[in-house]
SERO-4910 file (N, C-alpha, C, O; in steps of 0.05 Angstrom, whole numbers):
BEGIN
 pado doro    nc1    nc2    nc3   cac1   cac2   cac3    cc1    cc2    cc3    oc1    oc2    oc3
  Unk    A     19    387     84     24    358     89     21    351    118     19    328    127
  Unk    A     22    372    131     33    360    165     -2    356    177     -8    340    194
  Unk    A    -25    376    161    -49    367    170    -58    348    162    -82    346    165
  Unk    A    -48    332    153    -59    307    130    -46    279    144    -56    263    159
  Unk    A    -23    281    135    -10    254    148     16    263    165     29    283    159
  Unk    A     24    244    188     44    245    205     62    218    201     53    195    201
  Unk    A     84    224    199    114    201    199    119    199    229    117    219    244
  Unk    A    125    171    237    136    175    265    158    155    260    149    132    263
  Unk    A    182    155    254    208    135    252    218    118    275    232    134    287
  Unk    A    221     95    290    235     89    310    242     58    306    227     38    306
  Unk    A    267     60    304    280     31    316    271     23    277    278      0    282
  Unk    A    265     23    257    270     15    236    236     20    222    230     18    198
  Unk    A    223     25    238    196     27    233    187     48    230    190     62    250
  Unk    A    171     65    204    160     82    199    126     73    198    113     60    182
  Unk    A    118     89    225     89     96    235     74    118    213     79    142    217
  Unk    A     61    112    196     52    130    173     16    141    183     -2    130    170
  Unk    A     10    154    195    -18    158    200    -33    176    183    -22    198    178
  Unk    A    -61    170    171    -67    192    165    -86    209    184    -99    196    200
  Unk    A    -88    240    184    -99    256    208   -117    272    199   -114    296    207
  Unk    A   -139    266    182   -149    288    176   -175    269    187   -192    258    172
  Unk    A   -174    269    214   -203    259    231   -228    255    227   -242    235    225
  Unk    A   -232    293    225   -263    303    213   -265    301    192   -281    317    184
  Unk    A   -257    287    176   -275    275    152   -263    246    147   -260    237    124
  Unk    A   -256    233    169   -255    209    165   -233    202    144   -239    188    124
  Unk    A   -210    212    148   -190    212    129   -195    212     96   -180    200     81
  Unk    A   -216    225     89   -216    225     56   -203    234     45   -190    248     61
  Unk    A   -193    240     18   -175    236     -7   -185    266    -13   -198    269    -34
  Unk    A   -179    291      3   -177    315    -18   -145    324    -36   -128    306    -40
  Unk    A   -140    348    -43   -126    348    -55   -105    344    -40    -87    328    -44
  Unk    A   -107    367    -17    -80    358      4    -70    340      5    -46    337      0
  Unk    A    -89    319     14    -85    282     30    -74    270      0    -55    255      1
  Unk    A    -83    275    -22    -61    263    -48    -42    261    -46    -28    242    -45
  Unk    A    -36    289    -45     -4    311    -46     14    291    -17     35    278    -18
  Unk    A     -3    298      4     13    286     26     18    264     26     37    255     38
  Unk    A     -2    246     12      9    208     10     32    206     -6     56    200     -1
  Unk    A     20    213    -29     47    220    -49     68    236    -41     74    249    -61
  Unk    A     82    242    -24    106    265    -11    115    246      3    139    239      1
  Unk    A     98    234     20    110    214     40    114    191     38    129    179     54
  Unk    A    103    181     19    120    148     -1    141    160    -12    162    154     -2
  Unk    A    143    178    -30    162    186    -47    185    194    -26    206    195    -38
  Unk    A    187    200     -7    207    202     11    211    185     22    235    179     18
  Unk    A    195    162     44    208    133     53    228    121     29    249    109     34
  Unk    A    217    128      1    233    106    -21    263    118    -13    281    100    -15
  Unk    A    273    146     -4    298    148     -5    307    141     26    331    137     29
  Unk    A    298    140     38    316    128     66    321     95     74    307     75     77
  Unk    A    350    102     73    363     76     84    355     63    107    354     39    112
  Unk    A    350     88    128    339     72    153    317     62    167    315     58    191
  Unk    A    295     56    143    263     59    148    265     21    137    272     18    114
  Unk    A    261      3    149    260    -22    148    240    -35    137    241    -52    118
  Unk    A    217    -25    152    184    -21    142    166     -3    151    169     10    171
  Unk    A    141      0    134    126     13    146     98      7    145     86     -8    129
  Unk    A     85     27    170     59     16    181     40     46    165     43     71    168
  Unk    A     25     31    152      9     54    147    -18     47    154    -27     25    153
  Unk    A    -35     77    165    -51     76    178    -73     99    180    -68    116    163
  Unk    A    -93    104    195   -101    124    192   -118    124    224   -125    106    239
  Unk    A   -119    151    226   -137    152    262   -159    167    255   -169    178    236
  Unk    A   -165    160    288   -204    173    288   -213    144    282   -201    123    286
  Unk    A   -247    149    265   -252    128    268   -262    104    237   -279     87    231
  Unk    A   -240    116    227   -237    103    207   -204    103    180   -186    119    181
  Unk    A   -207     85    165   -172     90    150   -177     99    134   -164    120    134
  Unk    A   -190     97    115   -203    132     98   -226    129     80   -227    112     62
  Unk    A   -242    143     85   -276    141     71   -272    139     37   -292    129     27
  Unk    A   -256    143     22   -246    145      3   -253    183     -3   -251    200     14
  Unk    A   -263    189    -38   -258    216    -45   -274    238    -25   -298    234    -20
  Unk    A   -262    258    -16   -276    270    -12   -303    285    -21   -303    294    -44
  Unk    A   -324    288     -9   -355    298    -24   -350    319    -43   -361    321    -65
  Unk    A   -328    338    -32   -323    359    -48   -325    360    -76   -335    377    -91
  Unk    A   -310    332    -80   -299    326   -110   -330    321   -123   -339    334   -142
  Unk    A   -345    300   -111   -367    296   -131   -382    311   -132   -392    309   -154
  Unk    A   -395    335   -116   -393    361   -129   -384    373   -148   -402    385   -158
  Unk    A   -363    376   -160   -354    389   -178   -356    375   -206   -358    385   -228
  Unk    A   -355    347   -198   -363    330   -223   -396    333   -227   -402    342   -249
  Unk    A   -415    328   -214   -437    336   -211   -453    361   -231   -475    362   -242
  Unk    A   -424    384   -228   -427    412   -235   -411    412   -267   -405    432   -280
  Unk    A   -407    390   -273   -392    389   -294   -366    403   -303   -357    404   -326
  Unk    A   -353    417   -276   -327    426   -274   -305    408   -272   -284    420   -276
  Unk    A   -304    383   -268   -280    362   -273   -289    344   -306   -278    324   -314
  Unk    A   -307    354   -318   -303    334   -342   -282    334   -356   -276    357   -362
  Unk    A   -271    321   -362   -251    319   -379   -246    298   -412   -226    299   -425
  Unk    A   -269    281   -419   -264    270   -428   -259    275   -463   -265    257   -478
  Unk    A   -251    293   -469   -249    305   -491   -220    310   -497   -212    325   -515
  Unk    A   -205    296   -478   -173    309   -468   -163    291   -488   -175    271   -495
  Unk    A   -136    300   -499   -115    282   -513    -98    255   -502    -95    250   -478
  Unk    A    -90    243   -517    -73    224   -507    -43    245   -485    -32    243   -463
  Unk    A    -43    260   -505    -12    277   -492    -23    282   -460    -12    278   -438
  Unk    A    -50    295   -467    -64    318   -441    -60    281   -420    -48    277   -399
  Unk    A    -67    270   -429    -76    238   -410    -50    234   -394    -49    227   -370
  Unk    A    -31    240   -409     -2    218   -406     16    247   -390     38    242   -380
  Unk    A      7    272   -388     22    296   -379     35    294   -346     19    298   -328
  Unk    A     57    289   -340     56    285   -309     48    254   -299     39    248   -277
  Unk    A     57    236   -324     58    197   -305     76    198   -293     95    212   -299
  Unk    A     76    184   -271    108    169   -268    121    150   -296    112    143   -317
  Unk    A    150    144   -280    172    128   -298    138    100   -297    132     96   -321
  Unk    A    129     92   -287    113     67   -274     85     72   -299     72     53   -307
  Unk    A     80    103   -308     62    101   -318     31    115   -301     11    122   -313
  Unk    A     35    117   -275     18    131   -258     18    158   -255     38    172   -251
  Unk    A    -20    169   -259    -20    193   -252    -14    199   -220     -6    182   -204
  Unk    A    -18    225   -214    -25    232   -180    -47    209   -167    -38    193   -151
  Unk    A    -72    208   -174    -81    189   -156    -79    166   -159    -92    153   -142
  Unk    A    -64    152   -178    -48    131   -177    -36    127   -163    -38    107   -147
  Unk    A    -13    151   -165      3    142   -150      3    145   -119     19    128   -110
  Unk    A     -7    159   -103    -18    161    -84    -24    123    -72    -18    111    -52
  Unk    A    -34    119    -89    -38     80    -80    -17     69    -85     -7     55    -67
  Unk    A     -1     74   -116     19     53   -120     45     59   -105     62     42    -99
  Unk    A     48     84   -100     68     89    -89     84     76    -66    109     77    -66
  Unk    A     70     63    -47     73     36    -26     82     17    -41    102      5    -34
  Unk    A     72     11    -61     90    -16    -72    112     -5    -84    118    -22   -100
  Unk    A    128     11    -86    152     29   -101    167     31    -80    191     28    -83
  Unk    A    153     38    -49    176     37    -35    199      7    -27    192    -16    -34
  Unk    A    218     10    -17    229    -20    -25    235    -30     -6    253    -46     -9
  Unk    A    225    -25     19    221    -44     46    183    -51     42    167    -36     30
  Unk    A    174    -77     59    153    -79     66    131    -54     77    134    -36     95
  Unk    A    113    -59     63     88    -34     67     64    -51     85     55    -72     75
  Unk    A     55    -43    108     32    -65    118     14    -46    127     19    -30    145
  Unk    A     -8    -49    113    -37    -27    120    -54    -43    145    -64    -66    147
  Unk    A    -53    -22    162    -72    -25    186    -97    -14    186    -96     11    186
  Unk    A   -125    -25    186   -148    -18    173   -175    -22    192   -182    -43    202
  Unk    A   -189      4    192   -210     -4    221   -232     19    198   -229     29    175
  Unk    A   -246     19    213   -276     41    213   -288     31    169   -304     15    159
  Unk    A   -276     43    162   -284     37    133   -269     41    114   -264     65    113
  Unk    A   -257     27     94   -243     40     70   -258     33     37   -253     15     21
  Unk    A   -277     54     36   -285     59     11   -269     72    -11   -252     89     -6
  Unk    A   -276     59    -43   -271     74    -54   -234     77    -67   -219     60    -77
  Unk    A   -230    110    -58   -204    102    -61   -192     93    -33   -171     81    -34
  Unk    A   -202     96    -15   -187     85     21   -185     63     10   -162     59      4
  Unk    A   -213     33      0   -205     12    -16   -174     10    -30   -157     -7    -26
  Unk    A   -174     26    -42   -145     23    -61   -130     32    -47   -111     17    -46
  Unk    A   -128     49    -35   -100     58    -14    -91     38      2    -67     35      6
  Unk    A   -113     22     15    -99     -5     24    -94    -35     10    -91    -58     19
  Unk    A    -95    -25    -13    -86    -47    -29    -63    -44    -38    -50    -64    -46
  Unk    A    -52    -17    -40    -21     -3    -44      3    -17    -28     27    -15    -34
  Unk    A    -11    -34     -4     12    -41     17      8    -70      4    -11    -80     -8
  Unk    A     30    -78     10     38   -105     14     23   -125     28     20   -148     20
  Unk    A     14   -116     53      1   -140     76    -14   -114     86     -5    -92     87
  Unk    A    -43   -125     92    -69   -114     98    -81   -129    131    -95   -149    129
  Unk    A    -78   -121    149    -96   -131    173   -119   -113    164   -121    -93    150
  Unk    A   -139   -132    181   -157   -106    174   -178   -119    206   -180   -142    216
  Unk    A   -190    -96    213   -209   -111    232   -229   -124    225   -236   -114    204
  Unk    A   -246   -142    232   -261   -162    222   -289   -155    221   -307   -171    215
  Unk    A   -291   -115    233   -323   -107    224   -309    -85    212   -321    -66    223
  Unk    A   -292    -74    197   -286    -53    175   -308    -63    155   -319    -85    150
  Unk    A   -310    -44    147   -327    -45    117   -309    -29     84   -301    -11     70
  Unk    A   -312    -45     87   -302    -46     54   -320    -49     22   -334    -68     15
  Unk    A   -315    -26      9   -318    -21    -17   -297    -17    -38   -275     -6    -34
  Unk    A   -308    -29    -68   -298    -17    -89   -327      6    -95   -346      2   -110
  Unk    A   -322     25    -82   -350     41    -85   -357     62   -112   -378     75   -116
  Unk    A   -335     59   -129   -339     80   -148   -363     78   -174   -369     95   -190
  Unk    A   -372     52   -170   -402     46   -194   -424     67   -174   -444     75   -185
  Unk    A   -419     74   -150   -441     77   -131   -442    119   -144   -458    135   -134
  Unk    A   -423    127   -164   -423    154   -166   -413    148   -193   -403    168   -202
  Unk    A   -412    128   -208   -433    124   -246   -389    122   -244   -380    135   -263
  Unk    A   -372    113   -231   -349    115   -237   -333     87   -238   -345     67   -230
  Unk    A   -309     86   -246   -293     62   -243   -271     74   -223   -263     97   -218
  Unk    A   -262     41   -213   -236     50   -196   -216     61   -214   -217     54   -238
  Unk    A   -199     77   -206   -174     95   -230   -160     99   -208   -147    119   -213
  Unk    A   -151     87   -175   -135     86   -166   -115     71   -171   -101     70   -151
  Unk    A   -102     54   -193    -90     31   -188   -100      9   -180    -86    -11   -176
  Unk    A   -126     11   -177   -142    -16   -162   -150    -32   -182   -159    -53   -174
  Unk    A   -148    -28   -210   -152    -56   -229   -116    -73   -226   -108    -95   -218
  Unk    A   -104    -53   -235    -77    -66   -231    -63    -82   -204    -44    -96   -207
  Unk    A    -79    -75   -174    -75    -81   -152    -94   -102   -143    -82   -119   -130
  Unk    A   -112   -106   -144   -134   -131   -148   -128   -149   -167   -137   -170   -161
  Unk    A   -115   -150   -189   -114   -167   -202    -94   -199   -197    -91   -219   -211
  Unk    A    -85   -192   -174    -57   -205   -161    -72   -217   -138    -63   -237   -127
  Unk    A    -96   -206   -131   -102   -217   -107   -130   -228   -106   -140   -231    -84
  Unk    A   -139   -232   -118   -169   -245   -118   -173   -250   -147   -161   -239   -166
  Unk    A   -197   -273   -146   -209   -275   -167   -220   -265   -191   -243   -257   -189
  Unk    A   -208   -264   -215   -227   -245   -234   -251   -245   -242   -258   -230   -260
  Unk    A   -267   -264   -230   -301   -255   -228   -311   -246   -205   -331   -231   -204
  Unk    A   -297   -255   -184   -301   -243   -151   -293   -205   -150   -303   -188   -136
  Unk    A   -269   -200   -173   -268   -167   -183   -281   -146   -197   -281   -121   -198
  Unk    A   -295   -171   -209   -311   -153   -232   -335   -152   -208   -339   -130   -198
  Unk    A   -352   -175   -197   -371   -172   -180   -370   -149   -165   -390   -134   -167
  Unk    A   -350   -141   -149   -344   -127   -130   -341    -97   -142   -347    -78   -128
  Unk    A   -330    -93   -174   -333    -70   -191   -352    -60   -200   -351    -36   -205
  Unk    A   -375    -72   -205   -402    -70   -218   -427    -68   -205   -448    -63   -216
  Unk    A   -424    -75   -169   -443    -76   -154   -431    -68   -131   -442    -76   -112
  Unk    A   -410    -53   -126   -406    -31   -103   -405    -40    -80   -393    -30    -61
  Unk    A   -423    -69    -78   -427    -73    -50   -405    -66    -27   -381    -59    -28
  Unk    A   -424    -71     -5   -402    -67     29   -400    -96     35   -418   -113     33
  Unk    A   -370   -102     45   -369   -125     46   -349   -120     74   -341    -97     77
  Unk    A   -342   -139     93   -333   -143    118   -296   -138    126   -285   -132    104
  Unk    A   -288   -139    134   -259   -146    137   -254   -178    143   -234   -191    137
  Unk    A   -275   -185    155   -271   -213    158   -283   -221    129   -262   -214    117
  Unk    A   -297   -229    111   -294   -225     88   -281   -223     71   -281   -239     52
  Unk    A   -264   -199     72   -240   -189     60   -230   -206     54   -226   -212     30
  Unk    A   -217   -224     82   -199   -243     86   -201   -262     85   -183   -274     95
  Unk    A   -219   -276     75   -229   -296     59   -226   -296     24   -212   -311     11
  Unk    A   -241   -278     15   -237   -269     -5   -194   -268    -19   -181   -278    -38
  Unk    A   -189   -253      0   -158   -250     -4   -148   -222      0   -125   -217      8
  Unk    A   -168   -206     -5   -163   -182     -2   -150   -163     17   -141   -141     11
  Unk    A   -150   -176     49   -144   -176     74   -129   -204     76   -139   -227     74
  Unk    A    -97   -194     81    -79   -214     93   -100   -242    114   -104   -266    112
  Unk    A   -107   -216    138   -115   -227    153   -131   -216    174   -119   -195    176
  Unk    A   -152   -215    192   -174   -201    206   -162   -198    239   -154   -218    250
  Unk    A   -161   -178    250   -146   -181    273   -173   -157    283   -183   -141    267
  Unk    A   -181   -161    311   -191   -138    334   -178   -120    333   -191    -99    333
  Unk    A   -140   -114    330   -135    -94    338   -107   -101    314    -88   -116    316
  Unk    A   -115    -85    293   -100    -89    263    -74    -70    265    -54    -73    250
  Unk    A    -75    -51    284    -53    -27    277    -43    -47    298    -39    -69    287
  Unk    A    -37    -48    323    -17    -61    344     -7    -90    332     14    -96    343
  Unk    A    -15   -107    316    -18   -128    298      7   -124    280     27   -138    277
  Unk    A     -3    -93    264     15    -87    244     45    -75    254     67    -76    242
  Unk    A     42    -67    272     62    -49    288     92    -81    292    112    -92    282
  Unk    A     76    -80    310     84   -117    314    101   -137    298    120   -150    308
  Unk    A     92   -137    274     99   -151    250    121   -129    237    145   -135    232
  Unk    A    110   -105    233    131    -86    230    160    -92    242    178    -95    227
  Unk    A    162    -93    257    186    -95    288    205   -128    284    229   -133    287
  Unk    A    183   -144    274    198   -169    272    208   -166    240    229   -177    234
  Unk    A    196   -155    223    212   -152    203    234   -135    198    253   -141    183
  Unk    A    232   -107    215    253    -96    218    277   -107    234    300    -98    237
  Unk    A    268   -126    241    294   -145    256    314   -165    235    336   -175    239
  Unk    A    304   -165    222    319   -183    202    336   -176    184    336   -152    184
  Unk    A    354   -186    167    365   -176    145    358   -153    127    354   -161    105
  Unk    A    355   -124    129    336   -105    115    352   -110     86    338   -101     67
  Unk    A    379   -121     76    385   -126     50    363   -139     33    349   -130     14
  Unk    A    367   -172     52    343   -190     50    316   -177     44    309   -176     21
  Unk    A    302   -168     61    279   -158     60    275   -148     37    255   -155     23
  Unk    A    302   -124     25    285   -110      7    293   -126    -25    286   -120    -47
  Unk    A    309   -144    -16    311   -168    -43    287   -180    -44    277   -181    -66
  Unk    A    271   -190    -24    254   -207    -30    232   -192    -40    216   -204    -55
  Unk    A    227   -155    -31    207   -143    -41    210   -138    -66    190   -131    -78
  Unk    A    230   -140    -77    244   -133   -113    236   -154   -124    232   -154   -148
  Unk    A    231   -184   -106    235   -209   -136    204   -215   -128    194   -232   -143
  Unk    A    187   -206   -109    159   -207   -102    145   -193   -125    127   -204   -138
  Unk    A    156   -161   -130    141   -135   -144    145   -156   -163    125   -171   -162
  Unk    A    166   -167   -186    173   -171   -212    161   -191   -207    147   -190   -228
  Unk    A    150   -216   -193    132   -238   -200    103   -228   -198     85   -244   -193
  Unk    A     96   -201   -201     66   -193   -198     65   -180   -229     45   -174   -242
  Unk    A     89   -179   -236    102   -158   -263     93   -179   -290     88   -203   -285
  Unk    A     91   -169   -314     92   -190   -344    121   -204   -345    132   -214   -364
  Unk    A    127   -203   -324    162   -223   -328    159   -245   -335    136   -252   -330
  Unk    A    173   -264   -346    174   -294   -348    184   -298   -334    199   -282   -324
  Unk    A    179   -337   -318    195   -351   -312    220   -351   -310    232   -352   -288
  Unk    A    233   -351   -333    265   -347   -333    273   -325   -329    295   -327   -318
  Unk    A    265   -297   -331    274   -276   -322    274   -274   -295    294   -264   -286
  Unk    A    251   -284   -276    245   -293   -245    269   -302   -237    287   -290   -226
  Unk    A    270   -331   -245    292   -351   -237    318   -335   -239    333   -338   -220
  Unk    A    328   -316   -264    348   -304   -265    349   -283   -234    368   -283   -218
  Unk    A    326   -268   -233    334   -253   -211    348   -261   -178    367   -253   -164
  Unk    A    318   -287   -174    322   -290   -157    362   -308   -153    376   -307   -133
  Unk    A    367   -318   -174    404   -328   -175    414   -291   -169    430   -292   -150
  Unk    A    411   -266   -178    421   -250   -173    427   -239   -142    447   -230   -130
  Unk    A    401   -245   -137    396   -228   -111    412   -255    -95    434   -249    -87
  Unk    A    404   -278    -89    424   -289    -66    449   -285    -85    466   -294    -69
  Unk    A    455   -282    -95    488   -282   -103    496   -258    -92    520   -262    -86
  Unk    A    492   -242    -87    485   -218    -73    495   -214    -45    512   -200    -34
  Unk    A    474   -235    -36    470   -233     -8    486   -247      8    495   -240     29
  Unk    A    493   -281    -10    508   -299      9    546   -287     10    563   -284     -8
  Unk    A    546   -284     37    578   -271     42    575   -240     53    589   -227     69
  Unk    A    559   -236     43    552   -200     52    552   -200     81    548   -222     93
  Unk    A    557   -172     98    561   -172    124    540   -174    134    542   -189    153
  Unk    A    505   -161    130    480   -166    141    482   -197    143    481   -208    165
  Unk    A    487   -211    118    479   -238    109    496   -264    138    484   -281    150
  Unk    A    525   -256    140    538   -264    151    538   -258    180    547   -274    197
  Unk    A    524   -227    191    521   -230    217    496   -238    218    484   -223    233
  Unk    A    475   -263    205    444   -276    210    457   -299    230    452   -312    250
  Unk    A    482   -293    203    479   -328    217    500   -337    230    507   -361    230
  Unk    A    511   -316    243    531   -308    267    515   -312    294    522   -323    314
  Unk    A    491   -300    289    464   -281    315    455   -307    318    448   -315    340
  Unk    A    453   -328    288    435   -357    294    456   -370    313    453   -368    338
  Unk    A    470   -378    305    489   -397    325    504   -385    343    522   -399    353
  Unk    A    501   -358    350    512   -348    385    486   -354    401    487   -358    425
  Unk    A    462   -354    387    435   -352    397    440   -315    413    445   -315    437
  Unk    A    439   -296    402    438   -272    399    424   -261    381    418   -271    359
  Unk    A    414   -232    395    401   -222    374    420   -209    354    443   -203    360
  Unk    A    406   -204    327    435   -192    306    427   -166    309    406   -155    316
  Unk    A    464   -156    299    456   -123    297    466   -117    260    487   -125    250
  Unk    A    447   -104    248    452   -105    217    452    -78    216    439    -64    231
  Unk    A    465    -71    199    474    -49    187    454    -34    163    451    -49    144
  Unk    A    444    -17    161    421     -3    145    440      0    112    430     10     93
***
């Protein structure tokens, strides 16, 4: 895990990088294992507010490694003869395999997730930054749903993660013809929050002001956000959201906001 991705914790912000340089951060088995280790661990700490995920060198990740389509190539990963049981062996509670979850796992954690995005994210890199919540991306990244480009479909979570954020003919387009499309693009489209020169200091940034706030709040609003992307109804929504401020109004985070508002101080909240 430690050659793959690095945690850096400070002041409420978890710095998530991925480090596997020389190959442009792609998706081998390791880099699965390690995405998946290190969501599944932010979800248990109280003191992680938000986090910045990211990747260095000179790009946020090429998507699968070559390795893999090799072996598919060689007809050593076929599988399609497998059972429902063999299919369903090892989901999550959510329903996701391993490279599922590797993407969805960012939206499971329950503070804000914000992907910082430069050089290229094909593929599954594509879906890994759709796993976060809020996407900068730089405005010459290149971006794919690249998997028609090797006779495949996305199976990261990326039908379920696109479907919330762009158009359903602008998805299928983008599924069926592989193309490279821009970060500035992106963000038009919807796909990218928003296009920044310098997306990680951007994200870092935004990180910091959200870790400033109510982290109760925060992770209420990420609970009644997930369930309005969810098959919930209306009334089940409206029910939560009466839950969660009922919750919150009187609580000590809640009550020192608006203590910090009218001393004109900054607040200090409790994890």
């Amino acid at each position: 895990m430690n050659d793959r991705v690095k945690v850096d914790v400070q002041d409420g912000v978890a710095d998530v990088r991925m480090i596997r340089t020389d190959k442009m951060n792609a998706l081998d088995n390791a880099m699965f294992e390690a995405l998946v280790q290190t969501g599944e661990a932010l979800k248990a700490r109280s003191d992680v507010r938000a986090v910045v995920l990211s990747g260095e060198g000179r790009a946020f990740c090429a998507g699968l490694d070559m390795g893999s389509f090799g072996q598919m190539a060689s007809g050593e990963r076929q599988g399609g003869n497998r059972t429902v049981e063999e299919l369903t062996k090892g989901r999550t509670p959510a329903g996701a395999n391993r490279a599922q979850q590797c993407c969805y796992v960012w939206r499971e954690i329950p503070v804000p997730v914000i992907a910082a995005v430069h050089g290229v994210a094909f593929g599954g890199g594509f879906q890994l930054a759709l796993g976060a919540d809020i996407r900068i991306v730089a405005p010459d990244t290149k971006l794919a749903v690249l998997e028609i480009k090797w006779g495949l479909v996305p199976d990261m979570a990326g039908i379920v993660l696109m479907r919330g954020l762009i158009r359903d003919d602008v998805a299928r387009e983008l599924t069926w013809s592989g193309r490279i499309f821009s970060g500035e693009e992106a963000a038009q489209m919807g796909l990218a929050t928003r296009a920044s020169p310098d997306p990680l200091a951007e994200a870092l940034s935004l990180a910091r002001d959200i870790a400033s706030k109510n982290p109760h709040a925060i992770r209420a609003g990420k609970r009644l956000l997930n369930l309005a992307q969810s098959d919930a109804g209306i009334p089940e929504i409206f029910l939560e959201e009466t839950r969660e401020q009922v919750a919150l109004i009187g609580s000590p985070n809640q009550v020192e906001a608006v203590m910090a508002n009218m001393q004109k101080r900054e607040p200090n909240f409790a994890d």
